[in-house]
N, C-alpha and C positions, 0 to 999 in steps of 0.2 A: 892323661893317657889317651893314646891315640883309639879310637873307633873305627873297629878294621869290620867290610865281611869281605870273607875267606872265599874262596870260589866253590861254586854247588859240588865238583866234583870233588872234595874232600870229605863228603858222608861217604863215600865207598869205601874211604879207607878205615874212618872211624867205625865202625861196623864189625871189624877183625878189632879183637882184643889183642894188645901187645904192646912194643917199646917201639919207639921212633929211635935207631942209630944214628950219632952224628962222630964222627971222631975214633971211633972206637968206643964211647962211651952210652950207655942208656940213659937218655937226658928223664924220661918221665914215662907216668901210666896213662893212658888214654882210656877214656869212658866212650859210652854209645851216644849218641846223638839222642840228646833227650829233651824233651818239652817242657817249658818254665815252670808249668805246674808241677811238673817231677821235682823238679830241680828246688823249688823252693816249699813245697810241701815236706819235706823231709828235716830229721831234727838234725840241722846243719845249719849256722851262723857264717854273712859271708864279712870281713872284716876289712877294709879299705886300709892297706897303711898309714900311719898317723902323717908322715909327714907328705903323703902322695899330693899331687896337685889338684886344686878342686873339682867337683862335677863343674863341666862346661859346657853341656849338650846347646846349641843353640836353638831359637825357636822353628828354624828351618828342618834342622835334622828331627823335633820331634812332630811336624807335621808331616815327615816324609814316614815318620814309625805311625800315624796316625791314618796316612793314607794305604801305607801297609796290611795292617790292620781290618780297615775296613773293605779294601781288598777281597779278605777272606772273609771278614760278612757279609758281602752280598756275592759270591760265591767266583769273584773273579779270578783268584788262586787257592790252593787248597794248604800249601801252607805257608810259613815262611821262615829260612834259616836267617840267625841272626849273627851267625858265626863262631868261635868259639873264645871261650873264657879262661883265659888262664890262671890256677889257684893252684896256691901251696899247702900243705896241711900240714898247721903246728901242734904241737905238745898242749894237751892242756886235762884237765882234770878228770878222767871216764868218767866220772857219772855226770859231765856238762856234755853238752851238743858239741859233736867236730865242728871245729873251728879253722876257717877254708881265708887266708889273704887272698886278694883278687891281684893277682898281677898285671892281668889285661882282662880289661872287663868292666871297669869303673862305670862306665858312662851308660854302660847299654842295662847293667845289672840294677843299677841305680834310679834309671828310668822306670825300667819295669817295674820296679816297688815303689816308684811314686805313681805308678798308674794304679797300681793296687791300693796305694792308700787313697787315692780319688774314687775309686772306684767306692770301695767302705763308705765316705765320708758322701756318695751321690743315692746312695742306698740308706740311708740313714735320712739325707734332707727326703729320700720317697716314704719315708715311714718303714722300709723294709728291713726292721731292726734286726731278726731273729738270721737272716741272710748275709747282712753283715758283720754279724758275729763270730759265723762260721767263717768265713773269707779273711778276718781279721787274723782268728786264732788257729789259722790251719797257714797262712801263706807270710802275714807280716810279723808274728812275735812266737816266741819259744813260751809255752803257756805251762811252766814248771817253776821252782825254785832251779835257779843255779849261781857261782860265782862268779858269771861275768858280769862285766858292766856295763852293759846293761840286756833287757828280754827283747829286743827288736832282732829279727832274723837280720838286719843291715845295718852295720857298725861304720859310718862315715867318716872320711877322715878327719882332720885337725879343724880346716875350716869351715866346712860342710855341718857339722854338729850343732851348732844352734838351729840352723834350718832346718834339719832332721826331725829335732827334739819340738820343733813348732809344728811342723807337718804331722808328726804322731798327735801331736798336745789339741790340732784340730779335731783330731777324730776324737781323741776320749770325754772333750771338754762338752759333746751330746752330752746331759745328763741320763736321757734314755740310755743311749748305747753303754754309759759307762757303767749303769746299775746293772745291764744284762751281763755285762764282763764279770761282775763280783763272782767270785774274791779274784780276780785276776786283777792288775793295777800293774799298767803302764813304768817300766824303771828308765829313766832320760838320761842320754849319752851322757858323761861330762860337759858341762858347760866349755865352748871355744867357737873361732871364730868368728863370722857376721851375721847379725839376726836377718839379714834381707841378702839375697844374691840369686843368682841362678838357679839354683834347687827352688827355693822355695816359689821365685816368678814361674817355674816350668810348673810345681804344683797347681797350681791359680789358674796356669791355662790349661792343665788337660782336665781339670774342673768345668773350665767355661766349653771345653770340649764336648766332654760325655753330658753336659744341662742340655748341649744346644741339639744329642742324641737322642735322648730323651724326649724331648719337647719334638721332634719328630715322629717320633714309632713309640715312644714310652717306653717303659720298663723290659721290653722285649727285646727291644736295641741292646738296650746295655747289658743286657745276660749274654745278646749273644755277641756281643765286644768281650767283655772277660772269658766265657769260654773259649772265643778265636783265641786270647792273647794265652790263657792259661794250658790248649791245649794242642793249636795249632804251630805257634811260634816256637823254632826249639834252638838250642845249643849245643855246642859240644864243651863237656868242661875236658880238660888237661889237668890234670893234679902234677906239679912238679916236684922232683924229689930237690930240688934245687933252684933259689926265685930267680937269681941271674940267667941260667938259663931259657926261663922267657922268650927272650925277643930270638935267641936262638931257633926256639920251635917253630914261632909263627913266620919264621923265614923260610922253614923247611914246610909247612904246610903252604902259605902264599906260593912254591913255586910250581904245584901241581899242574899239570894239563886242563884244560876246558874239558869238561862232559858232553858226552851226546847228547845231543837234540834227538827232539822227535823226529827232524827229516832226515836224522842218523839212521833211525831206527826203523822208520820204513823206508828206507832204502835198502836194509840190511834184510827186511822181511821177504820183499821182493827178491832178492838174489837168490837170497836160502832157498828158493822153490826151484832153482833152475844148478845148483850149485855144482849136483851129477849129471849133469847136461853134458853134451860135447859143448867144445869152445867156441864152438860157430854161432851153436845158438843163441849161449849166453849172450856173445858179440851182439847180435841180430835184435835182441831184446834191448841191447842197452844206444842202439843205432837209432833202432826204428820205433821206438816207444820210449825210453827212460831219457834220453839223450834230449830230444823235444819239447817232453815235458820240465825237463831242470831247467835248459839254456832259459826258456822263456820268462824264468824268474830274474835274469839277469838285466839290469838298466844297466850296466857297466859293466867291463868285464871285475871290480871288485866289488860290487854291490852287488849284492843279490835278493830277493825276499823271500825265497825259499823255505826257510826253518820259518817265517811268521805265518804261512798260507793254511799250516794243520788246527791252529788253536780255532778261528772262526769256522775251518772247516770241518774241523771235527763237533762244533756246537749246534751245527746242519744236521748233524746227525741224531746229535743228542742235548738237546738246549742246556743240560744239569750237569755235565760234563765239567772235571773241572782237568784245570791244564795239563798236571799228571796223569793224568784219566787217557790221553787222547789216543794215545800208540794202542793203547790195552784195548780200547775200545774198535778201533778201525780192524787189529789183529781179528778181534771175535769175529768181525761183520766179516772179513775175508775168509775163515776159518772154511766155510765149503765151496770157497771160489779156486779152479785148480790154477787158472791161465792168467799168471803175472803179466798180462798184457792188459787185461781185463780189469787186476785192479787199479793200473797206470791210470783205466782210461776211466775206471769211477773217482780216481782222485781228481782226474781234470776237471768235471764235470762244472766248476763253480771259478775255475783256475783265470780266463777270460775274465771274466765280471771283477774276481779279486784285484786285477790287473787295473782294470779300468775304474776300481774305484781310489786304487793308491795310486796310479800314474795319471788320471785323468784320458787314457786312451778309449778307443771305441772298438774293441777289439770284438765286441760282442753285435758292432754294426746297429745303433741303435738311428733313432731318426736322431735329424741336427736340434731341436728343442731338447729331448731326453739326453742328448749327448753334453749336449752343453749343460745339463743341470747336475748330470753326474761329473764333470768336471769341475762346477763351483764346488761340488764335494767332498773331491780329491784332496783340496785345498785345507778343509775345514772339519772333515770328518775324522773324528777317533776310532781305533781300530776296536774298539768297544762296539762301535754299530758294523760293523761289517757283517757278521752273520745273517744279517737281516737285509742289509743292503747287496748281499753277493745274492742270495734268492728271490730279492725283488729285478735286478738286472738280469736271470736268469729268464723268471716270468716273463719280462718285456722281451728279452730277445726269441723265445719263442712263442710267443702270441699267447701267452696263458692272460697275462695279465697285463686291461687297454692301454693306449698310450695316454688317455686323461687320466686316469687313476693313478699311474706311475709317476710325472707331472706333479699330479696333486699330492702324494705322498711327499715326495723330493721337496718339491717347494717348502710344504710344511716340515719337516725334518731340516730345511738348511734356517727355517725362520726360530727355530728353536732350538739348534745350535749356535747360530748369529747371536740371539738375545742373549745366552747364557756365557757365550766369551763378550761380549759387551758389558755384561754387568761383572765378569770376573770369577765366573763358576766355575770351577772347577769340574774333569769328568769324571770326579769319585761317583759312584752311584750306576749309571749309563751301562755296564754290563749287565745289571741285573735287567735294567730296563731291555735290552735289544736283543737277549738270547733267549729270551721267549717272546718276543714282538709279534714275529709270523704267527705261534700258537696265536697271540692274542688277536690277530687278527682273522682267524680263519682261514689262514693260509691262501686271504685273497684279500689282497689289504686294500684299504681307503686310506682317503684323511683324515673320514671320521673314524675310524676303526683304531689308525696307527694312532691318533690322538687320544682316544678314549683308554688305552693302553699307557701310553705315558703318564697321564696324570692318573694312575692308577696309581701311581709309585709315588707314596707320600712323600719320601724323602730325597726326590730330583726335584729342582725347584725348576718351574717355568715362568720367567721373568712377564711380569705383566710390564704393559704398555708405558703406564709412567716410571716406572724404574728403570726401563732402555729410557727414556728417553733423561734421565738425569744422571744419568751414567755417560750417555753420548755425550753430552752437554759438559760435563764438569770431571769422570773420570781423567785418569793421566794414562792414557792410551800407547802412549810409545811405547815400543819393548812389548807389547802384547800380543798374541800370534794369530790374532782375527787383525792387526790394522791394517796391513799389507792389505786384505782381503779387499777391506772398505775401503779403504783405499781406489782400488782397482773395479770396483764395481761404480765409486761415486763415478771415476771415469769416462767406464760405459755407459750409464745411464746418463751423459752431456753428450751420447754419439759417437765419442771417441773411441778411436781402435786400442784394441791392447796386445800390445809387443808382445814378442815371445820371451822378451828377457822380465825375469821378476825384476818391479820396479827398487830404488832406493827411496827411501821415505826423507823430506826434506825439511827439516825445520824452518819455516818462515823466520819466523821470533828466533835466531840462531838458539840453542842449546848452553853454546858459552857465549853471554852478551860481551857487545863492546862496550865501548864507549859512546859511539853515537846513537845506537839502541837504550842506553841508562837513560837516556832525554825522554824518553817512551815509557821505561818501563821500570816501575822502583824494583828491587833486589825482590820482594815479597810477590810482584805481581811476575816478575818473570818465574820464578819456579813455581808457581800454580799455575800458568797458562800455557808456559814452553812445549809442554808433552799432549796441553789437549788434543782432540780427534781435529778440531779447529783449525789450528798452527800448523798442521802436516797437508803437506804434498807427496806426489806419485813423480818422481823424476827419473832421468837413468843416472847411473853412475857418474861418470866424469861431468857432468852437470852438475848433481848433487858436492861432489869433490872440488868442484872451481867455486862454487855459490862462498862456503865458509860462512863467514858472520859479516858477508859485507853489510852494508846499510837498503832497506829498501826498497829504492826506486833502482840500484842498480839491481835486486834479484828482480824486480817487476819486468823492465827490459829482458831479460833471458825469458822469464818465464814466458812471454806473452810472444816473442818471436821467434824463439829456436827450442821450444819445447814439445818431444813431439808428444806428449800429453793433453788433451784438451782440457783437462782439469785446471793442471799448470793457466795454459794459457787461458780458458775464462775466471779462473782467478783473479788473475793479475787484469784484465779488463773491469771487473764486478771492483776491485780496488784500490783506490787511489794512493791510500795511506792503509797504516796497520798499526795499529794500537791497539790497545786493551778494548775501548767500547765495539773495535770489528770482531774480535775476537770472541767477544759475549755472543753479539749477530750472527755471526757466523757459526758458532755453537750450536744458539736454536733453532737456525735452518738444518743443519746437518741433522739432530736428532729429530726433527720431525721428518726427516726423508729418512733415516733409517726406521722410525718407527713405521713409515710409511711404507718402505722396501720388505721389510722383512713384519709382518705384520702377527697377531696373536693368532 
């Protein structure tokens, strides 16, 4: 079953009680957009048909529900739709639990109750028996006598059912937990399918998940994961009066409009104050103020960055702010402001610096050191640190805050975003960190200040020195969105000028070996060394495009004469040959220069 989300602008409809029309006919009932905990807290069984095709979530989509998730605990969104669930509702005995087949819905409903049973079974290995008990017999099993077969709120289908019946049989098989259950006892699906597959591997990991949460913040973390998941995350179910119709509705829901943005919405606010205006003025407002401010969000006439400028800007205002929050809040702060020119020109106020930290421009006029270290920025920065970085460029262009402090900030903030895409960090975490940065720093930041802030935050990790450097070393860096970077700095720092064109990354060691590269390199040594930090070059384009997999003394000749990268070319001078033992050499000089470049 496929795993759809639906577009945000379909809570508006769901929200109105009624029937979706298609045909002349009333395909189904629509429920309110409700929150998993609703949804599964209630005496309802959801039943996967027997013969549906297995859970197939793969490990990617459930780190993407995991970075979701954590999302909303450390306050980066406040919540999050997971789309809607299509279910039919059969005959079955009143005095049992309604009994709901999942039409669409398998993988997502499925998930979330084996995050629930990890959750139990992580509460359990903390000793927190009495808490997992509660969570067990209120969200995973119907805790009565009934007919069905069996008491698990999630009835899996044909092959999934062994896996199920092992993932419940973990949690009861605590003897502690299972004696606090008494007299409640575990009833296991019918025996079928495979005792190992996908359900059960995805168990194991959002286990290795929420230990490795844990072991972070402890027991606080993971309350406040199941609360985000139990009350944050919601659905829409569809009850259909008919299961074929299905794929019918969610064609009629997928073909909704996009919803307003917030720079929908204060665009809208702003108007409304002039609306009985004659039409000159409105003109004149949207000439001489609104017209300026929009265009300049445009690098293209189809790009624009406009709807992304409110979320950091509104966290300027209000560091606790969460996304939904942003409109409601700016509306208040305007609320006895009368002259929509006025609030044009408080929203600009960060508009500049925003500019110059996502394009690399210097719109803010900074000196050529600052300018250029907000550019390495541009490159490397998550829109996670911008709050903090729009009012540190504000500082510097108006002399609040010196040019060695801003320097020294910069530097430190690109040495500990370098470390952490170098070692493969992910920037889960980083918003909690950077929307209260300026508090933490006294709204007059250092390095030691912006530093003493960050690691403040137990659970962002800052890569100490020997881990960048075995990571430079031995990672497989290609495909990662810092190597261009390094790339392009090793350049600079040999002297060499850097183009304006982003370079193409080159493999030495080609990618797909030949034949006369096999005399080099056994099949085991090319794919562990092909993609090192090592192996790559900064080339341009049709350079990159003519090289291929020749042999290399013929890429040595290009690189070293017609390259207009210095890297390239002292390369190929520092090389005669290239084999595995250069390759190791060349490894441990690069990571002690990044260790060295971007330093703790």
């Amino acid at each position: 079953m496929a795993v759809a989300r639906l577009p945000r602008s379909f809570i508006s409809y769901n929200h109105c009680r009624g029937r979706l029309w298609r045909n002349g006919r009333s395909l189904q009932i629509v429920s309110d957009e409700t929150s998993l905990g609703s949804v599964l807290s209630g005496d309802s069984v959801f039943t996967i048909p027997y013969f549906q095709r297995p859970y197939k979530w793969k490990p990617e989509r459930l780190q993407q529900l995991e970075g979701d998730i954590l999302q909303l605990v450390d306050g980066a969104a406040d919540n999050h739709f997971l789309g809607a669930i299509i279910i039919h509702g059969r005959s079955s005995n009143p005095a049992d639990p309604r009994v709901y087949e999942v039409i669409d819905g398998q993988q997502r409903i499925t998930t979330v109750y084996l995050y629930l049973c990890a959750i139990v079974r992580t509460l359990c290995k903390c000793g927190e028996y009495d808490e997992a008990v509660s969570l067990f017999l209120k969200y995973l099993v119907i805790n009565r006598q009934t007919s069905l077969i069996t008491n698990a709120k999630l009835q899996s289908g044909k092959d999934d059912r062994k896996q199920l019946n092992f993932v419940m049989q973990d949690l009861t098989k605590d003897v502690t937990f299972a004696g606090k259950l008494t007299p409640f006892a575990f009833k296991p699906l019918p025996a079928a399918g495979s005792e190992k597959g996908r359900l059960s591997n995805n168990y194991r990991a959002i286990l290795r998940f929420l230990a490795s949460q844990v072991k972070l913040e402890s027991l606080d973390r993971l309350r406040a994961i199941y609360t985000a998941l139990l009350g944050q995350v919601s659905v829409v179910q569809i009850d259909v009066f008919d299961p074929i119709n299905g794929p019918k509705i969610f064609d009629s829901l997928n073909s909704r409009q996009e919803p307003m943005t917030t720079g929908d919405l204060v665009r809208n606010e702003i108007f409304s104050r002039v609306a009985s205006h004659a039409s000159a003025e409105v003109e004149s407002l949207d000439e001489q103020h609104w017209q300026p401010f929009y265009e300049k969000f445009k690098s293209t006439p189809e790009h624009s960055s406009f709807d992304d400028y409110f979320f950091p800007f509104g966290l300027i205002k209000d560091p606790n702010l969460k996304k939904s929050d942003v409109y409601a809040h700016l509306r208040n702060l305007w609320k006895d402001e009368k002259s929509p020119a006025a609030i044009i020109q408080d929203l600009a106020t960060y508009q500049q610096a925003f500019l110059d930290i996502e394009r690399g421009n210097n719109l803010e006029d900074l000196s050529k050191p600052l300018s250029q270290a907000v550019g390495r920025m541009s490159i490397i920065a998550p829109t996670s640190t911008y709050p903090f970085l729009m009012r540190l460029l504000r500082g510097l262009a108006s002399l609040e805050i010196a040019e060695v402090d801003g320097l020294n900030v910069l530097g430190l903030l690109e040495s500990f975003l370098v470390r952490r895409a170098i070692c493969g960090h992910e920037p889960t975490g980083l918003h909690a960190v950077f929307k209260g940065l300026w508090d933490d720093c006294g709204g007059s930041p250092t390095a030691e200040k912006a530093e003493a802030g960050i690691r403040a935050h137990k659970t962002v990790a800052w890569p100490a020195t020997e881990e960048v450097k075995a990571c430079a070393m031995t990672r497989q860096l290609y495909g990662s969105g810092i190597t261009n970077f390094l790339l392009v700095e090793w350049n600079r720092s040999l002297g060499g000028d850097v183009p304006g064109t982003i370079p193409w990354i080159e493999h030495v060691l080609p990618d797909t070996i030949s034949d006369g590269w096999k005399l080099l390199f056994s099949e085991k040594q090319h794919d562990a060394l092909k993609d090192r930090l090592a192996n790559l070059l900064p080339l341009s384009q049709p350079m990159n495009q003519g090289l291929g997999n020749t042999d290399y003394q013929s890429k040595r000749k290009t690189y070293e004469f017609d390259s207009m990268y210095k890297a390239a070319r002292e390369f190929a001078k520092e090389f005669s040959v290239w084999g595995p033992d250069e390759i190791e050499r060349r490894s441990k000089d690069l990571s002690e220069w990044v260790a060295e470049r971007w330093p703790s």
